[in-house]
C-alpha positions in Angstrom: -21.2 27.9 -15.8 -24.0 26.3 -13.6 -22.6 25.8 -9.9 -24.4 22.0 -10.4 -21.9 21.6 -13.6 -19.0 23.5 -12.0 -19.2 20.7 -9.3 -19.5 18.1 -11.5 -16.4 19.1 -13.2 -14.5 19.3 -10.5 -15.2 15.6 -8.9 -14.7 14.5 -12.3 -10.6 16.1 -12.4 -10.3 15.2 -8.3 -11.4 11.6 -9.8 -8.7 12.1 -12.2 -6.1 13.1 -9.8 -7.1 10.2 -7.4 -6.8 7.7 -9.7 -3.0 9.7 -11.3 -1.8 9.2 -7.6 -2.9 5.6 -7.5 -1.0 4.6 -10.5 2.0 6.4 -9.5 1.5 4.6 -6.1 1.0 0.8 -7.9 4.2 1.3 -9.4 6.0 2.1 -6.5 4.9 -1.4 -5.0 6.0 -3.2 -7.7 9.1 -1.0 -7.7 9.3 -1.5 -4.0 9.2 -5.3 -4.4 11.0 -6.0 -7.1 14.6 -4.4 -5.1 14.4 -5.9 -1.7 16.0 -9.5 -3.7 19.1 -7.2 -4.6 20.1 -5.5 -1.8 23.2 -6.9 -1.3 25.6 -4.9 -2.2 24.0 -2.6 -3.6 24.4 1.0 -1.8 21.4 2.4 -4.2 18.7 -0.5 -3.8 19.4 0.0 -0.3 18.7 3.4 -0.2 15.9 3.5 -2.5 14.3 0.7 -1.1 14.1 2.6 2.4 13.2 5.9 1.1 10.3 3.7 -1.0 9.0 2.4 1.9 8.7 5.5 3.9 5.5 7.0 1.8 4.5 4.7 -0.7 2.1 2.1 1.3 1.2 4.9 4.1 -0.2 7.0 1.0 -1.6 4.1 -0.6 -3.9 3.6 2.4 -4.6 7.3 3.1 -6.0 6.7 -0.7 -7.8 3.9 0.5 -9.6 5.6 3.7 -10.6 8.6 1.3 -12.8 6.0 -0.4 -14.0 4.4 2.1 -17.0 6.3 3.1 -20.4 4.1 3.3 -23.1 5.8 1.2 -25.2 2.9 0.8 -24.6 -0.4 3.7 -25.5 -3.4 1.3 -23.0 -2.3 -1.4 -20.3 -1.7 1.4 -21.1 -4.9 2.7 -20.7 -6.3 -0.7 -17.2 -4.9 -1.4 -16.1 -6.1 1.5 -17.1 -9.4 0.9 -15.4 -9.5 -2.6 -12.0 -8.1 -1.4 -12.2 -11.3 1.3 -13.5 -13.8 -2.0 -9.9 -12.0 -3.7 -8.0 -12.2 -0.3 -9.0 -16.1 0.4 -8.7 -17.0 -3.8 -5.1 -15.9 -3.5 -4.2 -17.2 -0.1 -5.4 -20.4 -1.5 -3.5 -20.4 -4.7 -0.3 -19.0 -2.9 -0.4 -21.3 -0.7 -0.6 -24.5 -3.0 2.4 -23.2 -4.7 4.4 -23.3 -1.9 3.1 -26.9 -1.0 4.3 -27.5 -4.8 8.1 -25.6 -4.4 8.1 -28.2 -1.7 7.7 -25.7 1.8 6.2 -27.1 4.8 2.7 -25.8 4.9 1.9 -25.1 9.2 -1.0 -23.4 11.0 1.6 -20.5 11.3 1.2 -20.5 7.5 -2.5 -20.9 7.3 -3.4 -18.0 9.7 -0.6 -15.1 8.0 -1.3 -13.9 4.5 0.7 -14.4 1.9 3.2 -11.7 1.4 0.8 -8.6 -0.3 -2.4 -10.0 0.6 -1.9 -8.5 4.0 -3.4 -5.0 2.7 -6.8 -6.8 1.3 -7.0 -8.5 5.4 -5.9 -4.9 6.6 -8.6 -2.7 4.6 -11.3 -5.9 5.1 -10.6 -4.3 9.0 -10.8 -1.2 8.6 -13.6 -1.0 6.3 -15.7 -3.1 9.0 -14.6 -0.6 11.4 -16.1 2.2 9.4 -18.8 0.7 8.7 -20.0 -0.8 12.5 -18.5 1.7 14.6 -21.3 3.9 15.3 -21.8 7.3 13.0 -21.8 9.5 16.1 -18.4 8.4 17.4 -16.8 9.2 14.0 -17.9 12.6 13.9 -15.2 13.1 17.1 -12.4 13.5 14.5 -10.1 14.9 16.7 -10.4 11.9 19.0 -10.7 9.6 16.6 -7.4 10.9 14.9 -5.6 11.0 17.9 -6.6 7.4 19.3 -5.8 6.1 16.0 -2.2 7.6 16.2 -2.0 6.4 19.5 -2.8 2.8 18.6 -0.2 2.6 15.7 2.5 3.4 18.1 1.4 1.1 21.1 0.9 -1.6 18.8 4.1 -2.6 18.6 4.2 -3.5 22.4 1.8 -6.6 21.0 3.6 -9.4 21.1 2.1 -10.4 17.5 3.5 -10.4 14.3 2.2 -11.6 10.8 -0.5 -13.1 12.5 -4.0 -12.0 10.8 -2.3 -9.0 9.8 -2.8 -7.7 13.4 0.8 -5.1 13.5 0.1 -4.0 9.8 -3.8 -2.9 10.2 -2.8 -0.7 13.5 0.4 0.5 12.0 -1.5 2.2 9.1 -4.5 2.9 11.0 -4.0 6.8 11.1 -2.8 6.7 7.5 -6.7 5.2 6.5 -8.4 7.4 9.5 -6.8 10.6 8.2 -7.4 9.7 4.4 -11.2 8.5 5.8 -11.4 13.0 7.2 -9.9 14.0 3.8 -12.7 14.3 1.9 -14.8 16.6 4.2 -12.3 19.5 2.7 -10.4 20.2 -0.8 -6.8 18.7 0.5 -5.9 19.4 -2.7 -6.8 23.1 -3.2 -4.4 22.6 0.7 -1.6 21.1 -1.2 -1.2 23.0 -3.9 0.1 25.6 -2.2 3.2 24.1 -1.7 5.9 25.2 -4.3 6.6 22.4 -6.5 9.7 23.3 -6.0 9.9 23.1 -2.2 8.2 19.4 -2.4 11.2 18.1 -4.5 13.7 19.7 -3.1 12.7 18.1 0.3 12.5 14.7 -1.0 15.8 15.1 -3.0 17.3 16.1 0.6 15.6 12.9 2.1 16.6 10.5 -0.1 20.3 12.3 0.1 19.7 11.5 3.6 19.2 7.6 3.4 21.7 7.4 0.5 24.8 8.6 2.4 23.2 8.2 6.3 21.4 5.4 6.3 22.1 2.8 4.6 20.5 0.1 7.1 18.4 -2.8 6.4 16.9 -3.1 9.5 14.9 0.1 9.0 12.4 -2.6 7.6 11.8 -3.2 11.1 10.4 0.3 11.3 8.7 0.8 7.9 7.0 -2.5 7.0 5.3 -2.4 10.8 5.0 -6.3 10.8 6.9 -7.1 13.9 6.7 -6.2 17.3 9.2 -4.2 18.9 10.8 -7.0 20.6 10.8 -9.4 18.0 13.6 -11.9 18.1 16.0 -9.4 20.6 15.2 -7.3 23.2 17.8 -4.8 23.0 16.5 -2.6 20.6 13.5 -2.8 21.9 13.1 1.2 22.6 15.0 2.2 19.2 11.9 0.7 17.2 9.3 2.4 19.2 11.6 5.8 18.8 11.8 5.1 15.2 8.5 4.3 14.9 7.7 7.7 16.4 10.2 9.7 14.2 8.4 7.5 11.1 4.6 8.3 10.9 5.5 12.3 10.9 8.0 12.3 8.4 5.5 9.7 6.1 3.2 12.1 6.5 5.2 15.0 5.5 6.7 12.3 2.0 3.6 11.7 1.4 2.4 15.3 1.0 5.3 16.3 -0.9 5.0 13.3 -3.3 0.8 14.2 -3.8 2.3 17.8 -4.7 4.2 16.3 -7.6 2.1 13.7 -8.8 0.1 15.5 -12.3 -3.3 14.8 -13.1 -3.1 13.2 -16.2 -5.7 11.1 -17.9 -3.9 8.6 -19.1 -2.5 8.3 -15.6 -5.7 7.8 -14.5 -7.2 5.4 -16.8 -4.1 3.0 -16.1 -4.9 3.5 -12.5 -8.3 2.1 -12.7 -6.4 -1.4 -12.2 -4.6 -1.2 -9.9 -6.3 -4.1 -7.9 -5.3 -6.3 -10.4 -2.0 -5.2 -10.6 -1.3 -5.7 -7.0 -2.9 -9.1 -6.9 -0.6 -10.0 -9.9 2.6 -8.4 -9.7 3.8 -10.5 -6.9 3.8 -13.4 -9.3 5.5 -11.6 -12.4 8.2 -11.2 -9.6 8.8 -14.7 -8.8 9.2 -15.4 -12.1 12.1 -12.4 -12.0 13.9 -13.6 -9.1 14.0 -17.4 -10.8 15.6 -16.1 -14.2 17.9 -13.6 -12.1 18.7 -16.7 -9.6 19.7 -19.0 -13.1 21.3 -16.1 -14.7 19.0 -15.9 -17.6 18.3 -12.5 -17.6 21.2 -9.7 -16.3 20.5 -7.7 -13.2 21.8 -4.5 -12.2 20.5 -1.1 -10.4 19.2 0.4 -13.5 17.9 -2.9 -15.2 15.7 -3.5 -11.8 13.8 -0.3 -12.6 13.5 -1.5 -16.5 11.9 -4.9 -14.8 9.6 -2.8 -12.8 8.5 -1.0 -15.7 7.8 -4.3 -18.0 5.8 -5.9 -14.6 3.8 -3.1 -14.2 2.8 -2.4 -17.9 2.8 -6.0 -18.6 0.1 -6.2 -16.0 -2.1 -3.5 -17.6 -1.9 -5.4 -20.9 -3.2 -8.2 -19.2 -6.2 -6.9 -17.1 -8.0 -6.7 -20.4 -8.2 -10.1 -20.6 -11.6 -10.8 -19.0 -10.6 -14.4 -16.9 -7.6 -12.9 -15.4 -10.4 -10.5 -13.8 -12.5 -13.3 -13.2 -9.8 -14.8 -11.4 -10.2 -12.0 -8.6 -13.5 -12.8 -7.7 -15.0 -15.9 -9.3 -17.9 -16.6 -7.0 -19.3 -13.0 -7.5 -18.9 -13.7 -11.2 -20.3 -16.8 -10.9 -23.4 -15.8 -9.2 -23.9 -12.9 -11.5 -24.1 -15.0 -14.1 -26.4 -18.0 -13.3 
């Protein structure tokens, strides 16, 4: 086969995989999202929710940063424009439902995103840092890694929280930097010399670990990297910085293990074409969950939250064909397209 083919083919099943991983990943969100309204008393959602939340957005932005490389400035300019037309559309209708549920609408309000929207502020950063941070300086991977790693675990010295999304940009800036490296080398060809087996059996062990160790809620402090250390007590101030410390490591490791598992599978892939929209629409779909749960309309339990997540998620890809729900996203880009 021609080396030109060869290479074709072989960014055409990495594109594949990419896209497999990023499906596997959107679910996981709306997984993710859909437990933290249950946790009490629930040993399971407690455990599954941490050990969730330990890989699933860190490898979501490493996916991010791979894709993230400026081949042409306009067009990079341009998505990042549209992901802040989707970021302000949302904050905007977000925000006018909770002036319609009745909530006090402040400047506190005004200035945080609303709940997911924080990842669209987050890789709006990021991608502006890529793209004005002179060439030269990103070449000094090493130093670049190593200041970024730095950053996430200083950060939470800021006395800043939800704010701008300030705590969650530098608390998964080395997840973006080191997916942003990833594609000067075949990670995968890397990864797949792990046993399948050995990846599984260490997350089994890990999630043993939270499911009979750790059963603690406030180990969202550590994974969700929105507060500061000292947010609302001091005492354990120095536990969240240790924990934030033991954290990015053992992410990293998850999220290696989980890439070794995850198939490339075209049907995979083609559902994980969407999942923009998905992520913009889930949170909505689970609102509507937590009100039937809250009335008793619909039964809840540990298994039946997983069935939820299932309906959301493939309820959401039946939807994203429907051309106005994608309009939605970015209206004035449509809008100008078309005039």
């Amino acid at each position: 086969m021609d080396k030109a083919i060869t290479h074709y083919v072989l960014e055409k099943d990495r594109d594949l995989y990419w896209d497999s991983l990023k499906f596997v990943l959107i679910f996981l969100v709306v997984y993710g999202h859909v437990t933290p309204r249950y946790l009490e008393g629930s040993h399971f959602n407690m455990a599954i929710f941490n050990y969730i939340y330990m890989f699933h957005m860190p490898l979501f932005v490493f996916v991010s940063g791979r894709f993230s490389h400026m081949r042409d400035r306009k067009k990079y300019i341009d998505k990042i424009l549209r992901l802040f037309e989707t970021y302000m559309v949302f904050q905007i209708i977000r925000t006018l439902l909770q002036l319609w549920g009745g909530d006090e609408i402040t400047y506190a309000c005004l200035i945080t995103p609303q709940w997911t929207l924080w990842y669209l502020v987050a890789l709006i950063y990021w991608r502006l840092m890529v793209c004005y941070i002179p060439e030269t300086f990103l070449h000094y991977r090493k130093m670049v890694l190593f200041i970024s790693f730095f950053i996430c675990i200083i950060a939470g010295f800021i006395p800043i929280n939800h704010s701008f999304a300030i705590q969650r940009t530098f608390f998964y800036l080395p997840f973006f930097v080191m997916g942003y490296y990833s594609s000067d080398f075949d990670i995968l060809k890397l990864i797949n010399k792990i046993p399948s087996f050995c990846a599984f059996l260490l997350l089994f062990v890990i999630f043993l670990f939270f499911f009979f160790l750790l059963d603690n809620k406030n180990l969202t402090y550590v994974h969700h990297g929105t507060f500061s250390y000292w947010s609302y007590d001091y005492q354990h101030t120095m536990f969240r910085f240790l924990a934030r410390c033991i954290y990015v490591p053992v992410a990293i490791m998850m999220s290696i293990c989980v890439m070794r598992l995850v198939p490339t599978n075209a049907k995979l892939a083609k559902w994980g074409k969407v999942t923009l929209f998905i992520f913009i629409y889930h949170t909505f779909a689970i609102n509507v969950l937590i009100g039937l749960t809250k009335r008793d309309l619909i039964p809840q339990n540990d298994f039946l939250l997983f069935v939820y997540a299932v309906i959301i998620t493939f309820g959401l890809l039946y939807l994203s064909h429907f051309k106005y729900m994608n309009i939605l996203l970015n209206p004035i880009s449509h809008y100008k397209k078309n005039v």
